[in-house]
C-alpha positions as CSV (number, residue, x, y, z in Angstrom):
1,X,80.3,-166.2,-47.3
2,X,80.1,-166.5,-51.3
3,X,82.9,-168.0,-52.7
4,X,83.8,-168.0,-56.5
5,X,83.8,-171.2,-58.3
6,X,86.7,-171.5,-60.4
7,X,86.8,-173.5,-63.4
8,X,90.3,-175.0,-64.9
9,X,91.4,-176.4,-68.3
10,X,93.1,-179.2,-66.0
11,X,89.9,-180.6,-64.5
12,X,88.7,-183.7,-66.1
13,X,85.2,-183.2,-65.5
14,X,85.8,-180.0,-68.0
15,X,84.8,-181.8,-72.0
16,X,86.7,-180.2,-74.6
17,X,85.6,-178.6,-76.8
18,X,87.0,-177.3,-80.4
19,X,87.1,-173.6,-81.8
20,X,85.3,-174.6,-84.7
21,X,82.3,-176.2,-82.5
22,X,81.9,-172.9,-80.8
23,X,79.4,-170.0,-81.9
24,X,79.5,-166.7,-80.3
25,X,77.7,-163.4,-80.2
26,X,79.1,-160.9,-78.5
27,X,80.6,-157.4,-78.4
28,X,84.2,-155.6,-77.2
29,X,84.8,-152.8,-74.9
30,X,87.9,-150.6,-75.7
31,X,88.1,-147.9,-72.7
32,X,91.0,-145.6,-72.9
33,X,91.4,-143.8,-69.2
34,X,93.3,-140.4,-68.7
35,X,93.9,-138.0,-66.0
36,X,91.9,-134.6,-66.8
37,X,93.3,-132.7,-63.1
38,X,93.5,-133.1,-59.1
39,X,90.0,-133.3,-58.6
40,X,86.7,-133.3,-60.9
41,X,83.4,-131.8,-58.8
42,X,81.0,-134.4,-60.0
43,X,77.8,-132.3,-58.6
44,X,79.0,-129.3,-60.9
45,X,79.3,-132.0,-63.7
46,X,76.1,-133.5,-63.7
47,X,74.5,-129.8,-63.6
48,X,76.8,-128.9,-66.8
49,X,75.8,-132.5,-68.8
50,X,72.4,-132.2,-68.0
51,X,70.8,-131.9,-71.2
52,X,72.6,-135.7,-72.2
53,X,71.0,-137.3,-68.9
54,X,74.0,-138.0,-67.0
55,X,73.5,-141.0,-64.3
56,X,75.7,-141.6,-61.4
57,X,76.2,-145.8,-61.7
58,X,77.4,-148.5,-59.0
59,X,77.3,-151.7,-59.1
60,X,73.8,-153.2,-58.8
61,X,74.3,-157.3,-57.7
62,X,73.2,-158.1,-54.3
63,X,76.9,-158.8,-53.2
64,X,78.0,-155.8,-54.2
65,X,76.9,-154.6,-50.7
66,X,80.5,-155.6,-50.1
67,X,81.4,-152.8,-52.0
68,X,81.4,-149.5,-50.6
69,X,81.7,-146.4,-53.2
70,X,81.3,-142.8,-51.2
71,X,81.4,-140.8,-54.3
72,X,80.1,-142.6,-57.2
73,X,80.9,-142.0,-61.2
74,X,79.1,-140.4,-63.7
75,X,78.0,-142.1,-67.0
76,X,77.4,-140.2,-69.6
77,X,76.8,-141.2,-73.8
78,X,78.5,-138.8,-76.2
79,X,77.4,-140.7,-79.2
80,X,78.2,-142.3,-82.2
81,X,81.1,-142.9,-84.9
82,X,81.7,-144.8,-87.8
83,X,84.9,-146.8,-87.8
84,X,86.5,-149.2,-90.4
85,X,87.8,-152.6,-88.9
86,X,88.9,-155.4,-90.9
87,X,87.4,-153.5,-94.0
88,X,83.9,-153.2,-92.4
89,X,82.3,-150.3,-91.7
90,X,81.3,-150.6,-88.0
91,X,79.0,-148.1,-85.7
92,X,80.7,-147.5,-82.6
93,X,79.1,-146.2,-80.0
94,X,81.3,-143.7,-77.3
95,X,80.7,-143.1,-73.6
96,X,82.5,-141.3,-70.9
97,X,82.7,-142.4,-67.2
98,X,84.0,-139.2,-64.9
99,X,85.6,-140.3,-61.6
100,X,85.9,-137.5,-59.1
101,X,89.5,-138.1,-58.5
102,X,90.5,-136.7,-61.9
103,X,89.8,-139.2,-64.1
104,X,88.0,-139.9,-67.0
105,X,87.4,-143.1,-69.2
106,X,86.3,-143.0,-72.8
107,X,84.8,-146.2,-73.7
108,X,84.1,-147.3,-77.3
109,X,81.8,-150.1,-77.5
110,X,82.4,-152.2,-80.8
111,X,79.7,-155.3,-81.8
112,X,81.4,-158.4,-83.3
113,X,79.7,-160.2,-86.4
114,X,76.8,-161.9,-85.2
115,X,76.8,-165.6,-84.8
116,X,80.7,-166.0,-85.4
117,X,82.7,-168.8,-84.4
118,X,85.1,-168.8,-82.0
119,X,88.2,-168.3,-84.0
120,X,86.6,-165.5,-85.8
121,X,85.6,-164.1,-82.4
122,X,89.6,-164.4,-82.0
123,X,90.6,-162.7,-85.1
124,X,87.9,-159.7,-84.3
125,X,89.7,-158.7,-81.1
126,X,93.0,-159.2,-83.1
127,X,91.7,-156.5,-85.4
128,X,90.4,-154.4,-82.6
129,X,93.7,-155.0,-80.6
130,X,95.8,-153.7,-83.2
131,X,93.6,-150.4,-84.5
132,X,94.8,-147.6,-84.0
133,X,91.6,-146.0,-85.2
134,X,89.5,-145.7,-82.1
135,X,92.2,-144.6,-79.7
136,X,92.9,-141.8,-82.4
137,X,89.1,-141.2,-82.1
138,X,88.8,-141.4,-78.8
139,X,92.0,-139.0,-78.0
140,X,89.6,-136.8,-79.5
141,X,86.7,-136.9,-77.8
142,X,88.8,-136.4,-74.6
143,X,89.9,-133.1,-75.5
144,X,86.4,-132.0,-76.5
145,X,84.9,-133.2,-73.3
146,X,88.2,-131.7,-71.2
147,X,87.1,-128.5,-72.7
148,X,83.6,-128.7,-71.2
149,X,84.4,-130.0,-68.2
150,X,87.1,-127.6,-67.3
151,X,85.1,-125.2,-65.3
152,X,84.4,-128.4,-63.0
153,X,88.0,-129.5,-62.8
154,X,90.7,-128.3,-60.3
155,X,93.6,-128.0,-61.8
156,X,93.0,-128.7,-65.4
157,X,95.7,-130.4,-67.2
158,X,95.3,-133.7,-69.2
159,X,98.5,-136.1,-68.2
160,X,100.4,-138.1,-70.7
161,X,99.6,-141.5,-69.7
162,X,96.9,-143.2,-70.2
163,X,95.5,-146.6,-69.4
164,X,94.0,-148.8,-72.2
165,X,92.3,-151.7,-71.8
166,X,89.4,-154.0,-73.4
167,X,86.6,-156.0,-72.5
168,X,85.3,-158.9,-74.6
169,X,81.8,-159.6,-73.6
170,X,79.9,-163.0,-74.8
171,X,76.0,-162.9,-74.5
172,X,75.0,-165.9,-76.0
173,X,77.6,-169.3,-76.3
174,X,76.1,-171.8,-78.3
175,X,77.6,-175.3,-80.8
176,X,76.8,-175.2,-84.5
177,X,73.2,-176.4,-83.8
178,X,72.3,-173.6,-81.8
179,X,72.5,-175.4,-78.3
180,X,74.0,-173.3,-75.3
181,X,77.4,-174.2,-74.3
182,X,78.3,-174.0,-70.7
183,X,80.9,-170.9,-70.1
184,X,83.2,-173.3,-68.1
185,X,83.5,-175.3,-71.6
186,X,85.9,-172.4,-72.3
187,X,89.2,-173.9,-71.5
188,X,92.3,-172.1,-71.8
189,X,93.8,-173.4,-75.3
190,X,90.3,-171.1,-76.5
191,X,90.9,-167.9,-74.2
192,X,94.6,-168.0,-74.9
193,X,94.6,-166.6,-78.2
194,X,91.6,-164.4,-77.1
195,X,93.3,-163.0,-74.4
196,X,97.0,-163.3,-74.4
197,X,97.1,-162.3,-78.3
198,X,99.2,-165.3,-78.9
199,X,98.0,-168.4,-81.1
200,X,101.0,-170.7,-80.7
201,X,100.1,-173.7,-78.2
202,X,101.4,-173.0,-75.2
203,X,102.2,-175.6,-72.9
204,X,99.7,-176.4,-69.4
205,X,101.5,-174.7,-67.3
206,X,102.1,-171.5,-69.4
207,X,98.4,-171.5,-69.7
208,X,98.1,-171.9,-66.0
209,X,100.6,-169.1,-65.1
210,X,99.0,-166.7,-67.5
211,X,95.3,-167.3,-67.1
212,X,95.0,-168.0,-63.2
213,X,91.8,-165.1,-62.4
214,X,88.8,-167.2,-63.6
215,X,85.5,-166.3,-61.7
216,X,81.8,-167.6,-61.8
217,X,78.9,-167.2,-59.6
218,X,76.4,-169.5,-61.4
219,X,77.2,-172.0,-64.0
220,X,75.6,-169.3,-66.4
221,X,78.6,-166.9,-66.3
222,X,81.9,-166.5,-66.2
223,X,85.1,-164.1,-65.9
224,X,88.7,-164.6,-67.0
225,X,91.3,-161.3,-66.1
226,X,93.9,-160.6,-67.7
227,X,96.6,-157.2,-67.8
228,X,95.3,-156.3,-70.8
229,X,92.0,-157.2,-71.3
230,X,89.2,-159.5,-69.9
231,X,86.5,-161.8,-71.0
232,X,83.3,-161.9,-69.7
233,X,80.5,-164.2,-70.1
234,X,77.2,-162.7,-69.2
235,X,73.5,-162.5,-71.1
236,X,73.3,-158.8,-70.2
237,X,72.7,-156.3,-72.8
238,X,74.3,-154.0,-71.3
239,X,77.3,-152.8,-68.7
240,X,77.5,-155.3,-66.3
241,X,78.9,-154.8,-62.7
242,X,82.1,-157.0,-63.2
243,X,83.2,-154.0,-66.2
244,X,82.3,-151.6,-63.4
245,X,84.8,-152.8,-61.3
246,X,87.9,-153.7,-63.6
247,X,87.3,-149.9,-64.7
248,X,87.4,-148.3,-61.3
249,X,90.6,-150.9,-61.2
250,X,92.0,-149.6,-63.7
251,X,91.1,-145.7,-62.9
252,X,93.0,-146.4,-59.7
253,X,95.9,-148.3,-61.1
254,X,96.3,-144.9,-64.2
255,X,96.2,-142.5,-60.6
256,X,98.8,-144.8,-59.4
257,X,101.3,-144.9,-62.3
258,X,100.6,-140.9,-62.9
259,X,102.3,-140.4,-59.2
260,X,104.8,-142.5,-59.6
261,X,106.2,-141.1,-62.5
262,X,105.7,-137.5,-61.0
263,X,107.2,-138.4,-58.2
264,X,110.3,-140.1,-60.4
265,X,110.6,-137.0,-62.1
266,X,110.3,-134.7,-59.3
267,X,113.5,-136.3,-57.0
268,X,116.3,-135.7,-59.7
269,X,115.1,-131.8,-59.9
270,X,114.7,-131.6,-55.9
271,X,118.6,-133.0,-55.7
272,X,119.3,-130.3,-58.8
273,X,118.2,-127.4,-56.9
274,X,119.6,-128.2,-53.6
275,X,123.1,-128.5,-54.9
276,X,122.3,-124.6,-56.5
277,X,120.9,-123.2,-53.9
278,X,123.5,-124.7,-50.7
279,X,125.6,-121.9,-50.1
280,X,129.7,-122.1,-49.4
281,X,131.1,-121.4,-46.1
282,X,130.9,-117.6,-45.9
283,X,127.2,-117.4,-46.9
284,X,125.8,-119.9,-44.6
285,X,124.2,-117.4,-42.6
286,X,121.9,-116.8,-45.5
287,X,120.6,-120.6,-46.0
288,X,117.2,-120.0,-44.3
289,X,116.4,-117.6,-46.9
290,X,117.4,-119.8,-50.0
291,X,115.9,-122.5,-48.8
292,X,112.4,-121.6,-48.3
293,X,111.1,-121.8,-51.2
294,X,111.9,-125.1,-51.8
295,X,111.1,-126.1,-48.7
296,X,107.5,-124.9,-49.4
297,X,107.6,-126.4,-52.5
298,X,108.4,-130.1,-50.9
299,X,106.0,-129.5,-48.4
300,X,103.4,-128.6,-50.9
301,X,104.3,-131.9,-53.0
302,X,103.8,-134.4,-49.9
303,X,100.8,-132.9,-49.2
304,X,99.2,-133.3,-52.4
305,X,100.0,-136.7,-53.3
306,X,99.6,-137.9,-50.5
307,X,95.8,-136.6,-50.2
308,X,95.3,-137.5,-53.6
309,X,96.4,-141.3,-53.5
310,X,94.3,-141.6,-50.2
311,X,91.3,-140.6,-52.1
312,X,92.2,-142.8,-54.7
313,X,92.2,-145.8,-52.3
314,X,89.3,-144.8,-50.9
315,X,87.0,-144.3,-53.6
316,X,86.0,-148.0,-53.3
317,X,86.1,-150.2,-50.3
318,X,85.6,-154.0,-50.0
319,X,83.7,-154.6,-47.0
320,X,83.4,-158.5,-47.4
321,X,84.9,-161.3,-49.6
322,X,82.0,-161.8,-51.7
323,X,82.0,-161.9,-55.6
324,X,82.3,-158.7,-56.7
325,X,85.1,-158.2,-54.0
326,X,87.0,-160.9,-54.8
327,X,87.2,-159.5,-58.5
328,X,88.0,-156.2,-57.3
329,X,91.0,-157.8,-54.8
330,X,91.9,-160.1,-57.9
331,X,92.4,-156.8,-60.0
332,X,94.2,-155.4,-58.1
333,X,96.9,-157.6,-57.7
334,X,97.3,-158.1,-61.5
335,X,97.5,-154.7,-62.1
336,X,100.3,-154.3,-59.0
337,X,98.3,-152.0,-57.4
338,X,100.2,-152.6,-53.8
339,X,103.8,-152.6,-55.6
340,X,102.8,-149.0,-57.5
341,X,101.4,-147.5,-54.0
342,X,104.8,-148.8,-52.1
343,X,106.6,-147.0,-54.6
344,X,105.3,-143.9,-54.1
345,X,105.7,-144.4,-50.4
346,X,109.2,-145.3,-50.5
347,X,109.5,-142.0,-52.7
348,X,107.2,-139.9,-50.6
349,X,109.7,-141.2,-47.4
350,X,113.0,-139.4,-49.6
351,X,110.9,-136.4,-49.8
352,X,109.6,-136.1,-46.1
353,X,113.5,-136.8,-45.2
354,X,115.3,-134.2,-47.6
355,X,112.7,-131.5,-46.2
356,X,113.8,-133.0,-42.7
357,X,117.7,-132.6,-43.2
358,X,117.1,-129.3,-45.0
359,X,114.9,-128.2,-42.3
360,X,116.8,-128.9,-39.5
361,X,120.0,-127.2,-42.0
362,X,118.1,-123.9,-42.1
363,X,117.0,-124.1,-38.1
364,X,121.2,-124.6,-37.8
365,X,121.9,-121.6,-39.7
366,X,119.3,-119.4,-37.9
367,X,121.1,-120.4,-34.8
368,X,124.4,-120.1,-35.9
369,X,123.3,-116.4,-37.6
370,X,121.9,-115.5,-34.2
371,X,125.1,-116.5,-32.3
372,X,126.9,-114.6,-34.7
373,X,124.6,-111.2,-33.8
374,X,124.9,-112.0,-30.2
375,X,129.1,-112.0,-29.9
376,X,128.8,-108.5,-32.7
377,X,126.4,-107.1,-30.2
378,X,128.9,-107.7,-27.2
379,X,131.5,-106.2,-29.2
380,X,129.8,-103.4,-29.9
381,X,128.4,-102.6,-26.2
382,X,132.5,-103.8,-24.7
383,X,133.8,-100.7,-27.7
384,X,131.3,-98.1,-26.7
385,X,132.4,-98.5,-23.2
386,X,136.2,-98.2,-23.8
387,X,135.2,-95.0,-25.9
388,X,133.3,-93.0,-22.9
389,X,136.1,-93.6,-21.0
């Protein structure tokens, strides 16, 4: 069993080292996820994208046999922009990644100045952490993209929230005469401003508290989560499988917080219509009646989240506690993905017991309205015997 080698600012075999000694080249990832619909028919998709060579992708590492993905995404490039950051100029290049459980991330991938140091690698994601340019731009590509996909979509409808999140990638880590640093040389008074937007020095166990998901497989590499945003160490040129997984994360966690909030909304208006539709005491006999709707309704509600949240869970499974799945578990956690789903249990439990109580309410009043046509029907024989005679 592989497990990850942790690296801590604490550790005295861990040199120092300062911002100024360190030289960086690297690049950023600003994804912005939404929710396009229930479901997305990713077959349909790759047939309508076709002409811009749409690729299903999954992770490619040897452990990520631990990882088990039924119904992979689909990557897809829908080309370039020009964006000003900082008062540059930058080409930004902008991909999509379709989930099939009604998702879809728009990812903007932004280089940093070559060879900068580390505090200029610092203010860089500052800049990018505070434009409002690419989510504007990307916002629009969504709707442009919604538009073609809709004939692939079930239910169309693009939600308000949205998940936004950033990836700081470093492909080459060297000192000021060009010789590579190690990536475990980056010790938390570097990532903190990085990473937790926040230059002031924060004391060790601060740094501790708010830094504690550092991975490595080799000495070569390195990954530090955060909420917000992540850093990854890696010589790839392109995405690597540790992105992959903090996306689907954060795909799952966007599904998550969408039902939640529906669900949130959807109690106060299911105690509103009860109290209009309960009838008073002389029109209890037609309760059944004014109930069914809603009851359907409810019914119809459960069913759908409940399906939906399952598929969500079940678009990736961890099958061992290897590398990538320790990331993916790690993720999760941070992003509260067990606390969301509880709520929506908890919530889902209210629902399943109003439809219970009302249930049982209209099955009363059936009864009672068939006691009531019994006794009238006994009348009614006992007075057309008294009037033959």
């Amino acid at each position: 069993m592989i497990r990850d080698q942790s690296v801590s600012s604490a550790s005295p075999s861990v040199p120092v080292i300062a911002a100024d000694a360190v030289r960086v080249d690297g690049d950023a990832i600003v994804y912005r996820l939404y929710d396009v619909g229930y479901e997305i028919s990713l077959d349909r998709v790759l047939e309508l994208l076709a002409t811009q060579a749409p690729e299903r992708v999954r992770p490619v590492r040897g452990e990520a046999q631990a990882l088990q993905i039924p119904n992979p995404p689909i990557t897809v490039i829908l080309g370039a922009e020009e964006v000003v950051l900082g008062g540059d100029r930058l080409t930004i290049e902008v991909s999509a990644r379709i989930f099939d459980f009604g998702v879809v991330s728009l990812r903007a991938h932004v280089p940093a100045p070559l060879n900068t140091s580390w505090n200029g690698f610092v203010d860089f994601g500052e800049r990018l952490d505070s434009a409002q340019a690419i989510p504007a731009m990307l916002d629009e590509h969504l709707r442009s993209l919604a538009d073609r996909l809709s004939p692939c979509i079930e239910r169309p409808a693009i939600a308000r929230q949205t998940e936004d999140y950033i990836v700081y990638r470093v492909a080459r880590l060297t000192d000021q005469q060009g010789v590579a640093i190690l990536p475990s040389m980056l010790h938390d008074t570097l990532l903190t401003p990085l990473l937790l937007n926040d230059r002031r020095p924060l004391s060790i166990d601060a740094m501790r508290e708010l830094l504690p998901h550092r991975f490595s497989y080799t000495s070569q590499d390195l990954a530090v989560l955060t909420w917000d945003n992540a850093l990854i160490v890696d010589d790839s040129l392109v995405d690597t499988d540790v992105q992959f997984i903090l996306e689907f994360a954060n795909a799952q966690l966007l599904e998550l917080r969408l039902y939640d909030a529906t669900l949130d909304a959807e109690l106060p208006r299911m105690y509103d219509r009860i109290e209009a539709m309960r009838p008073g005491a002389r029109r209890r006999v037609l309760v059944s009646r004014r109930y069914a709707p809603l009851l359907a309704e409810l019914q119809r509600t459960v069913a759908d989240s409940t399906e939906l949240v399952e598929r969500v869970e079940n678009a990736l499974k961890v099958t061992d506690d290897v590398y990538l799945a320790r990331i993916y578990g790690a993720a999760l956690e941070l992003f509260r993905g067990r606390t969301w789903r509880a709520g929506i249990d908890r919530k889902l439990a209210i629902i399943r017991e109003t439809y219970a109580m009302l249930n049982d309410e209209q099955q009363s009043a059936r009864s009672e309205a068939l006691e009531i046509a019994i006794v009238l029907l006994i009348v009614v024989e006992i007075l057309l015997a008294l009037f033959r005679h």
